[in-house]
C-alpha positions in Angstrom: 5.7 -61.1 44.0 2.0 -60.6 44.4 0.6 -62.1 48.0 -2.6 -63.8 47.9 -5.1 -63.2 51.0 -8.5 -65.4 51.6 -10.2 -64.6 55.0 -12.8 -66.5 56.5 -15.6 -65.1 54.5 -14.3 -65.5 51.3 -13.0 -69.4 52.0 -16.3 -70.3 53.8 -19.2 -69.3 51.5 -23.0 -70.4 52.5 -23.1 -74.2 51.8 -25.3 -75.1 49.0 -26.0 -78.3 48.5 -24.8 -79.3 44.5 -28.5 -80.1 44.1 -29.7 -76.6 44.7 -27.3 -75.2 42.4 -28.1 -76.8 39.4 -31.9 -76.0 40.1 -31.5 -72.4 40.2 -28.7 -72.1 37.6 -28.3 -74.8 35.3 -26.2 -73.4 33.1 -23.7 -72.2 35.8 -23.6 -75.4 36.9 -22.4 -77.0 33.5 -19.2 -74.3 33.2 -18.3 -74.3 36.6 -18.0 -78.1 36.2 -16.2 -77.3 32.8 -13.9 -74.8 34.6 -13.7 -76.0 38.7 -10.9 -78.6 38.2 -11.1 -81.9 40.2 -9.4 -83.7 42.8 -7.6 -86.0 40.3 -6.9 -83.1 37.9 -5.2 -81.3 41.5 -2.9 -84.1 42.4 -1.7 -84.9 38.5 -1.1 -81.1 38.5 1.0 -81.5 41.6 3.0 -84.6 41.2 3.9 -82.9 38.0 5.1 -79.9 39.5 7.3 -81.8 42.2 8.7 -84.0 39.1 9.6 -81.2 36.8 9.6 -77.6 38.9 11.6 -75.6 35.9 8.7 -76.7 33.9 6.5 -74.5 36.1 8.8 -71.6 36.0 9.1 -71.3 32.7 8.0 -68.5 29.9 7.3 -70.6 27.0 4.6 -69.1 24.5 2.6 -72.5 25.0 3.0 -72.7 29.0 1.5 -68.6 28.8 -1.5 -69.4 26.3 -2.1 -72.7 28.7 -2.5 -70.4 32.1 -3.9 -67.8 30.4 -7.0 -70.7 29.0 -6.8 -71.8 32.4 -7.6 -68.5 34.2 -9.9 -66.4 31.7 -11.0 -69.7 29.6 -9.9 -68.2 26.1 -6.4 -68.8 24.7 -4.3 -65.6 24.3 -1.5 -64.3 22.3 1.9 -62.7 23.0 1.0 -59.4 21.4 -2.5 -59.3 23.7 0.1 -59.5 26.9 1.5 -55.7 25.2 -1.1 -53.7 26.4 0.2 -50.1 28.4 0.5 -50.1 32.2 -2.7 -48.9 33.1 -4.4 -51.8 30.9 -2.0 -54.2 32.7 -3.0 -53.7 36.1 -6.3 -54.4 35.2 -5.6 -57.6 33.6 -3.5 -58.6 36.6 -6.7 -57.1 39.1 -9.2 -59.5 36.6 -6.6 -62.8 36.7 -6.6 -62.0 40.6 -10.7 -62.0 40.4 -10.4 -64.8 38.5 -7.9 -67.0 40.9 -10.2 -66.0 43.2 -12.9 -67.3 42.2 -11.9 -70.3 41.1 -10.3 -71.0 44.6 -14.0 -70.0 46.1 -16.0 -72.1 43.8 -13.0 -74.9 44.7 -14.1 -74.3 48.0 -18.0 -74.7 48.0 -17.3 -77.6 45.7 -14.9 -79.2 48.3 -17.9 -77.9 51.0 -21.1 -79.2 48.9 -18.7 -82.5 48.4 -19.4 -82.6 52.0 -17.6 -86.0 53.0 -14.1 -84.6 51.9 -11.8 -84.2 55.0 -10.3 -80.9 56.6 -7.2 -82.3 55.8 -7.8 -83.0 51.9 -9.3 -79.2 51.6 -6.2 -77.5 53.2 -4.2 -79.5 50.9 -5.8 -78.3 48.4 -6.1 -74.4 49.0 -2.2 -75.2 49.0 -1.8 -76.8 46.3 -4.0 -73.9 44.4 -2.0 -71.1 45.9 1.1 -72.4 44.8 -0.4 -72.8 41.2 -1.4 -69.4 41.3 1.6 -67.7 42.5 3.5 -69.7 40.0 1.3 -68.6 37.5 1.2 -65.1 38.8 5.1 -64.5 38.6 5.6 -66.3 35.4 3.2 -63.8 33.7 4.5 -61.0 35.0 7.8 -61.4 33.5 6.5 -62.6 30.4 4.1 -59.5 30.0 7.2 -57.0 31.8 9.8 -58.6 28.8 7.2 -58.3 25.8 6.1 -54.7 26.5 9.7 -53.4 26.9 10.4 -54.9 23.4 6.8 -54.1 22.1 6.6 -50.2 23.2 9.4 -49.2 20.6 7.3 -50.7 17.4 3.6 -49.4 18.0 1.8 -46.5 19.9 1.2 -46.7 23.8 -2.7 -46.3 24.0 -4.7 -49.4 22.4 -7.5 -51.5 23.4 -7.6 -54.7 25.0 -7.4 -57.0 22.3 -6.9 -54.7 19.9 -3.7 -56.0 17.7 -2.3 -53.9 15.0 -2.3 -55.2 11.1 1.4 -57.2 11.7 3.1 -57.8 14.5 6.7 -60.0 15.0 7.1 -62.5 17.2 10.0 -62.0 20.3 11.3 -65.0 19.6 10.7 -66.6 16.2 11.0 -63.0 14.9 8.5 -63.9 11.8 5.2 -62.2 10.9 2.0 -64.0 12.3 -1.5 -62.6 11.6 -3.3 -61.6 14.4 -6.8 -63.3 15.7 -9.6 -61.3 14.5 -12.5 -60.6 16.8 -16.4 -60.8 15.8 -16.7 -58.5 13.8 -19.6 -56.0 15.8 -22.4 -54.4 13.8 -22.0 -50.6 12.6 -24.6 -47.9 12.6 -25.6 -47.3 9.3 -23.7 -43.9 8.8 -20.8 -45.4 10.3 -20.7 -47.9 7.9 -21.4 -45.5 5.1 -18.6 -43.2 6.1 -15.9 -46.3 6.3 -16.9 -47.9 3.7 -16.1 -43.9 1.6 -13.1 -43.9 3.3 -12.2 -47.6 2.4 -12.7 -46.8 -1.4 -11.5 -43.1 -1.0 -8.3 -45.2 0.0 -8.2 -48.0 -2.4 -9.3 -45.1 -5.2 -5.7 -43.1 -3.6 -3.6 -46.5 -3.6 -4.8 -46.9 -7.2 -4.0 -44.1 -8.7 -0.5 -43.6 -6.1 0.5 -47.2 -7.6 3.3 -47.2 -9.9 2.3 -49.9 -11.3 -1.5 -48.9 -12.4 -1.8 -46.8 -16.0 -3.7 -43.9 -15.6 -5.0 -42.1 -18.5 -4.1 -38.4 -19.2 -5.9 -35.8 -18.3 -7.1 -33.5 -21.4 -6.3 -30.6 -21.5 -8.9 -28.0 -22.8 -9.4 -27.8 -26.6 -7.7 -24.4 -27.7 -7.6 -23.1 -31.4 -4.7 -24.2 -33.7 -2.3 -20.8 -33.4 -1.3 -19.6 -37.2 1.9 -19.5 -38.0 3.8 -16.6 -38.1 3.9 -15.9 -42.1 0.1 -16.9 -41.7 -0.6 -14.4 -38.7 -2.9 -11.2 -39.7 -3.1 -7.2 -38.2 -5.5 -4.4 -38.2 -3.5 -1.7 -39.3 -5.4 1.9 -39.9 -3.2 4.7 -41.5 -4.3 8.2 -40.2 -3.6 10.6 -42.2 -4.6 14.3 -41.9 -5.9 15.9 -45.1 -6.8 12.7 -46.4 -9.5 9.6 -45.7 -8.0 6.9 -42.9 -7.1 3.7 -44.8 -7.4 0.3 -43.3 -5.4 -3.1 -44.3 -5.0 -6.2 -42.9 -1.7 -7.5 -43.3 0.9 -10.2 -42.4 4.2 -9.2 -40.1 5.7 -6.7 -42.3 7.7 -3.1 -42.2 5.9 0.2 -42.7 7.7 0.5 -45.8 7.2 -2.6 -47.3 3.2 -1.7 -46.2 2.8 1.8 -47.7 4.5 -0.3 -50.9 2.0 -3.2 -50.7 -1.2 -0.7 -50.6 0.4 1.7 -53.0 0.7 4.5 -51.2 3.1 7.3 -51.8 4.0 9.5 -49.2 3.6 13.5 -50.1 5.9 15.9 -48.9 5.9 16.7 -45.2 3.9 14.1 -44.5 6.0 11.8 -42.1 4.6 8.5 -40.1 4.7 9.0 -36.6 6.8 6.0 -36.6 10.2 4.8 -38.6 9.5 3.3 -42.1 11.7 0.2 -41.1 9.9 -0.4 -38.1 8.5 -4.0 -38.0 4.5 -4.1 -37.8 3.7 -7.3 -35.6 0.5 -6.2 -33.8 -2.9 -4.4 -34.1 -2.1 -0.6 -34.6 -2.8 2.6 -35.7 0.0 5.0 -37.5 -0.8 8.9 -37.9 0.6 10.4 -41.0 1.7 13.4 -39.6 1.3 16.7 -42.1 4.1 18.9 -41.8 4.4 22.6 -43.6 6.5 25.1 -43.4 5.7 28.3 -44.5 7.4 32.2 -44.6 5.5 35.2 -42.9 6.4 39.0 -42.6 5.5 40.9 -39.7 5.7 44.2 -39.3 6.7 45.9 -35.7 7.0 49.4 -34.5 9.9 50.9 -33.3 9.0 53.3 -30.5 10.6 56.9 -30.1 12.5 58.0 -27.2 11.8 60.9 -25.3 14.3 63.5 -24.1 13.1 65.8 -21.1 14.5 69.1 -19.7 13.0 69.7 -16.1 13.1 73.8 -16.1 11.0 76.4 -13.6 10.3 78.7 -16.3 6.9 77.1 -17.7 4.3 76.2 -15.2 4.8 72.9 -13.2 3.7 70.2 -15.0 3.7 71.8 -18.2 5.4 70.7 -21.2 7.2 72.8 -23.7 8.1 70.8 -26.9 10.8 71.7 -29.3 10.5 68.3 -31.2 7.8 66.1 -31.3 8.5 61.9 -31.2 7.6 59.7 -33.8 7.5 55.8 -34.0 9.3 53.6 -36.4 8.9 50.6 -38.2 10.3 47.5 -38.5 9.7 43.9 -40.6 10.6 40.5 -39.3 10.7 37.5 -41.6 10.0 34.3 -40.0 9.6 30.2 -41.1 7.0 28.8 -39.3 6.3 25.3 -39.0 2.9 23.9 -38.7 2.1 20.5 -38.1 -1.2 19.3 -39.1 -2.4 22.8 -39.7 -1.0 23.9 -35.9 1.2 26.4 -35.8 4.3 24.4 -33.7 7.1 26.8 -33.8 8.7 29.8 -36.2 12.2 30.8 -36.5 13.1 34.2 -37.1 14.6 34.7 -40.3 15.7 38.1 -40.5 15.0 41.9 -39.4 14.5 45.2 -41.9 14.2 48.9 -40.6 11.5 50.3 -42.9 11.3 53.4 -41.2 13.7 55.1 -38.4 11.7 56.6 -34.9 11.9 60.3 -34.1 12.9 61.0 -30.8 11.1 64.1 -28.6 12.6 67.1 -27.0 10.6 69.1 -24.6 10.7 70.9 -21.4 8.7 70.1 -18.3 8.1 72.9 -15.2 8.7 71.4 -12.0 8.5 74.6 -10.3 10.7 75.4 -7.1 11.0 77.1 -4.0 13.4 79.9 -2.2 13.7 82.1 0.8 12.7 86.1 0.7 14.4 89.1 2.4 11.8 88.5 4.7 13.3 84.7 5.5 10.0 83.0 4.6 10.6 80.2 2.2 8.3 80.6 -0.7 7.3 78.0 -2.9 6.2 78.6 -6.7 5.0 76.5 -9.4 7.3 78.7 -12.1 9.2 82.2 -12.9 9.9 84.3 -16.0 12.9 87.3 -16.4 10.7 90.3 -17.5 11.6 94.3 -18.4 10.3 96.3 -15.4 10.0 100.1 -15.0 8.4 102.1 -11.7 5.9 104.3 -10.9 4.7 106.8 -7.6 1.4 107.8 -8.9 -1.1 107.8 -5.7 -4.8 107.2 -6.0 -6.9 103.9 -6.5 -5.8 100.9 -8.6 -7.6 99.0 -11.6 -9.5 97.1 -8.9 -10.0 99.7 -6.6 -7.4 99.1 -3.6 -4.9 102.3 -3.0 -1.6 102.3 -5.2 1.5 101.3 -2.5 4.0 99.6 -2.5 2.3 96.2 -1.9 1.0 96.0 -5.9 2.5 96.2 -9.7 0.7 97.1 -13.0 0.6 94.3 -15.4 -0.8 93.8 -19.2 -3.7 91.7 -17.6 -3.8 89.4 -21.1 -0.4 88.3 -20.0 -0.3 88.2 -17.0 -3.9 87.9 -14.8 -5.4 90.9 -12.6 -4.8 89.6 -8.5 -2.0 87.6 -9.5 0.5 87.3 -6.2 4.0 87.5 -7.4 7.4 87.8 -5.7 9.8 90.4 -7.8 13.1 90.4 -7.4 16.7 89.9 -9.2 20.4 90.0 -8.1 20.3 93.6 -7.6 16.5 94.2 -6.3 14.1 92.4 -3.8 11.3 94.1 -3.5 8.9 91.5 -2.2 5.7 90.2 -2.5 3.6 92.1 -5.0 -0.2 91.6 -6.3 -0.8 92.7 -9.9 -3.9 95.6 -9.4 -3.1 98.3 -12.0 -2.6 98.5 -15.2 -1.0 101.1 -17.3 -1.6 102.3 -21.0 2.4 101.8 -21.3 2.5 98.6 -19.8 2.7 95.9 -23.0 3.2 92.1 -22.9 5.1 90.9 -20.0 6.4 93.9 -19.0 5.3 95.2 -15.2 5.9 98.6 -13.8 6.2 98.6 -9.7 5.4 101.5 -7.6 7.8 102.7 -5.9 7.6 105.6 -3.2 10.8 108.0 -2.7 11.2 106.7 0.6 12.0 102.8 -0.6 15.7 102.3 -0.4 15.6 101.4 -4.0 14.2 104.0 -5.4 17.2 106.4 -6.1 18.8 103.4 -7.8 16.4 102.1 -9.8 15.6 105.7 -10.8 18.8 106.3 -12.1 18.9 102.6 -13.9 15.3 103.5 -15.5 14.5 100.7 -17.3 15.7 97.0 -16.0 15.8 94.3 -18.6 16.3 91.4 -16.4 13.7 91.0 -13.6 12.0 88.1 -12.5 9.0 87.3 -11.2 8.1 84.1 -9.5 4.4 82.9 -9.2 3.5 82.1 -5.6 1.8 78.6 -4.9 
C-alpha cells in the first residue's frame, strides 16, 4: 500500500489570486477548471463512498477506465494496464505526479478561494487522500492480475500504449480491437521501405494462399526429341586399304549396316567391334586388315671347338688337326600382320640343310719345373729331339769358347743364342745356349759338348746316339 506524503511546501504554494492566473495563463486556467473538481463534486464523491464502500474497492473494467479519466484525463484500456515492470513503475510514479498535483492545484484553489475555512480544507485533503489511496490499491491489483495473465500471450518489451493486432479480454474472453493512436508522420524512406514491405507481404500472402490460382511457370522451350526409330548417327567405317565411308543411319546392328550400305567384308578384314553389336550413338569402326603370310629363314648352325692344352708347341699357339665349319639351318614361320604390321609369327617347323664341322687343335700353354740345380724354371714349350756329343775345344759359331755351358744346333730350326734346358729321365745336363753349329748337325737334332771329366760322359759315350732328349725353351 503506497503512503502518500505532502509537506509544508508542497500543501502551501505562493497564493495567487484566481485573477492573476487566468491573466498569465488562460488556457491553464480553463483545464484546471475542467480537471480541479469542486467542493460539491468532493462531498457527492464522499457520501457516495460512505453509502456504498465495496463500490470503491472494486476492479470493475468501468470503475478502472473511470480513475484512470480521472487521473491522466484520457480513458484507458485493460490491455494498456499490461505493460512490463519497469513501464509500470513509471505509470504508478506519473499517477503519483498526477495525485499530486491535483491535490496542489486543490490546494491553491481552496487558498485563492480565500474565504474557505481551515476546517473545510483539512477535510478536504482527507477526503482526497482517501480517494487516492483507494484508487491507488485498486489499480494495483488490477494492473498485478492482468499482467500475470497477459505475460504468457505476448512478448515482455512494448511501448506504452502500444497494443498488439488482437488481444482477449480477462473476463469476457472475446476479441476487442484495440484503440489506434494518431497515426505520426514517416520520413519519406521510411515510408518507402514499409510500404515495400507491406506489398512484399501482401505479394507473399497472395501467392502462399491456397485459395489464389497462380499461373505456371514456363518452362524453357526445348526441341521436340525424335523418336527412337526417327533418331540418326554419324557412323565412319575405317578401313585400311580402302577409302573411309560415312553413313548416317537409324539405331541398327553392324551387320544389318554393312548390309544396308552394301558392303562386303574381304577376308581378314575384321571390325574392331562384333557384327551384332547394336549402333546407337556417333562412332567410328576400324576395319581391321588382317594377313597371314609363310616366311623361310635361314640360320647358321655354329661349330664346336675341341682343344688339347699341350707344352709341346709354343704357348699360345695353336696346332690344328681339323678345322670348324658352320652349318645351316631353315625355319618356317606364319606370321601375322595386322594392317601391314608385323604382330606376331609362329614357328612352323625346322630343316638342317647343312651339318657344322667341329675343330680339333692343340694349344701350348707352356709350363714350368725344378733343375738339378733346384731353381724352378719356367718355359713357354719343349720338344724330345736325337742328341749326340762333342769335346772339340776352340771358339764357337759366335765366337765364345766351346764348354760345357753351349750346344750346336741347325740354326734354321732352332735359333743361334737360344737358352735351353736339356735333359731326360736319364740325363740333366743343365742350362745350355745354342752357339755352334756343326756340318752333321741336321733339323732338330743338337750335339752337346761334353768334356771327359762330366759324370755323363762315359755313359753317354757308350749310348752314342740318344733318341729321346728334350729340350725346354726358357722364358
Amino acid at each position: 500500500m503506497l503512503k502518500l506524503e505532502l509537506n509544508d511546501k508542497n500543501m502551501i504554494p505562493e497564493e495567487k489570486t484566481e485573477e492573476t492566473k487566468q491573466e498569465e495563463n488562460p488556457e491553464a486556467s480553463e483545464e484546471k477548471a475542467e480537471e480541479i473538481p469542486t467542493e460539491e463534486n468532493a462531498a457527492e464523491e464522499k457520501s457516495e463512498a460512505e453509502d456504498n464502500p465495496e463500490k470503491n474497492c472494486t476492479t470493475d473494467e468501468d470503475d478502472i477506465a473511470y480513475v484512470a479519466e480521472r487521473i491522466t484525463g484520457a480513458r484507458h484500456s485493460v490491455v494498456t494496464t499490461a505493460a512490463p515492470i519497469r513501464i509500470r513503475e513509471n505509470n504508478e510514479t506519473m499517477r503519483l505526479n498526477s495525485l499530486s498535483r491535483i491535490v496542489n492545484e486543490s490546494m491553491v484553489k481552496s487558498s485563492a478561494n480565500g474565504g474557505k475555512t481551515k476546517n473545510k480544507q483539512k477535510k478536504m485533503l482527507v477526503l482526497t487522500a482517501a480517494v487516492a489511496v483507494i484508487i491507488i490499491a485498486a489499480l494495483t491489483s488490477v494492473i498485478v492480475g492482468v499482467n500475470i495473465a497477459a505475460e504468457k500471450n505476448r512478448p515482455a518489451d512494448i511501448n506504452i500504449g502500444d497494443v498488439g493486432e488482437d488481444y482477449v479480454d480477462l473476463e469476457n474472453n472475446s476479441e476487442t480491437a484495440p484503440e489506434t493512436a494518431p497515426e505520426t508522420e514517416k520520413p519519406a524512406e521510411t515510408a518507402a521501405e514499409t510500404d515495400a514491405e507491406t506489398s512484399g507481404e501482401t505479394t507473399s500472402a497472395e501467392t502462399n494462399s491456397p485459395d489464389t490460382e497462380t499461373e505456371p511457370e514456363t518452362e524453357p522451350e526445348t526441341q521436340p526429341q525424335p523418336k527412337p526409330e526417327e533418331q540418326k548417327f554419324n557412323v565412319v567405317l575405317d578401313f585400311y586399304d580402302k577409302d573411309d565411308v560415312e553413313v548416317s543411319t537409324a539405331k541398327m546392328t553392324l551387320a544389318e549396316l554393312l548390309s544396308q550400305c552394301e558392303i562386303t567384308l574381304e577376308e581378314g578384314e575384321i571390325p574392331s567391334i562384333s557384327l551384332d553389336s547394336v549402333i546407337a550413338a556417333d562412332t567410328t569402326i576400324t576395319i581391321n586388315k588382317y594377313e597371314y603370310k609363310s616366311e623361310t629363314v635361314s640360320e647358321e648352325i655354329p661349330y664346336e671347338s675341341t682343344v688339347t692344352e699341350t707344352d709341346l708347341i709354343p704357348r699360345g699357339e695353336k696346332n690344328y688337326s681339323q678345322y670348324g665349319e658352320n652349318g645351316q639351318a631353315n625355319k618356317y614361320y606364319t606370321v601375322e600382320y595386322i594392317n601391314g604390321q608385323e604382330n606376331s609369327r609362329t614357328l612352323d617347323y625346322e630343316e638342317t640343310v647343312k651339318y657344322p664341322v667341329n675343330e680339333v687343335y692343340e694349344e701350348g700353354v707352356g709350363g714350368s719345373f725344378v733343375g738339378s740345380d733346384g731353381v724352378t724354371y719356367s718355359y713357354s714349350y719343349r720338344k724330345v729331339v736325337p742328341a749326340t756329343y762333342y769335346n772339340i775345344e776352340g771358339l764357337t759359331y759366335l765366337g765364345t769358347m766351346a764348354d760345357e755351358s753351349v750346344i750346336a744346333v741347325d740354326k734354321d730350326n732352332i735359333p743361334l743364342g737360344t737358352r735351353l734346358y736339356v735333359k731326360n729321365d736319364r740325363y740333366d745336363f743343365g742350362v745350355r745356349v745354342a752357339s755352334d753349329i756343326g756340318g752333321q748337325v741336321d733339323e732338330w737334332e743338337i750335339d752337346i759338348w761334353l768334356s771327359a771329366s762330366n759324370p755323363y760322359y762315359s755313359a753317354f759315350s757308350r749310348e752314342g746316339y740318344i733318341y729321346d732328349m728334350e729340350i725346354y725353351y726358357i722364358d
